[in-house]
C-alpha positions, 0 to 999 in steps of 0.5 A, a space after each residue: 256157057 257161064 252162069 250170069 253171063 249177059 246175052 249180048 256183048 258189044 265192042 264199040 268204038 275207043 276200046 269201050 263196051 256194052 254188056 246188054 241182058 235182054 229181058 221180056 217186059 213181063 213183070 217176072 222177067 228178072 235178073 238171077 242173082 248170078 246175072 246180078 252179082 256179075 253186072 256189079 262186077 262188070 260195072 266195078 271195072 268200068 263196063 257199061 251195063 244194061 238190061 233192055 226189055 224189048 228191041 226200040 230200048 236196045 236200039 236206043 241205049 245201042 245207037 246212044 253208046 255208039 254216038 258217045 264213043 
């Protein structure tokens, strides 16, 4: 596996996609920078991406990307 590669990665509908790092809500659950630098990446080439702390916000952010797309 990759070094920074987001946990989760979802192909929606329209030819989008959602790239979803899952973190704890502990306060020292952060991003490395190699997670870092490739969100910026990601984001450059106009991919969506998130960082979720717990299942109710990836359900939401989820069921919100699926709705736009």
């Amino acid at each position: 596996m990759e070094v920074g590669v987001p946990d989760l990665y979802i192909a929606l509908p329209n030819g989008k996609s959602l790239h979803c790092e899952l973190k704890t809500e502990a306060k020292d659950s952060k991003q490395s920078p190699d997670q870092i630098a490739l969100q910026l990446k990601l984001e450059s080439l106009g991919h969506t991406y998130v960082v979720c702390r717990n299942f109710q916000e990836f359900k939401k952010i989820l069921n919100k990307h699926i709705k736009e797309a």
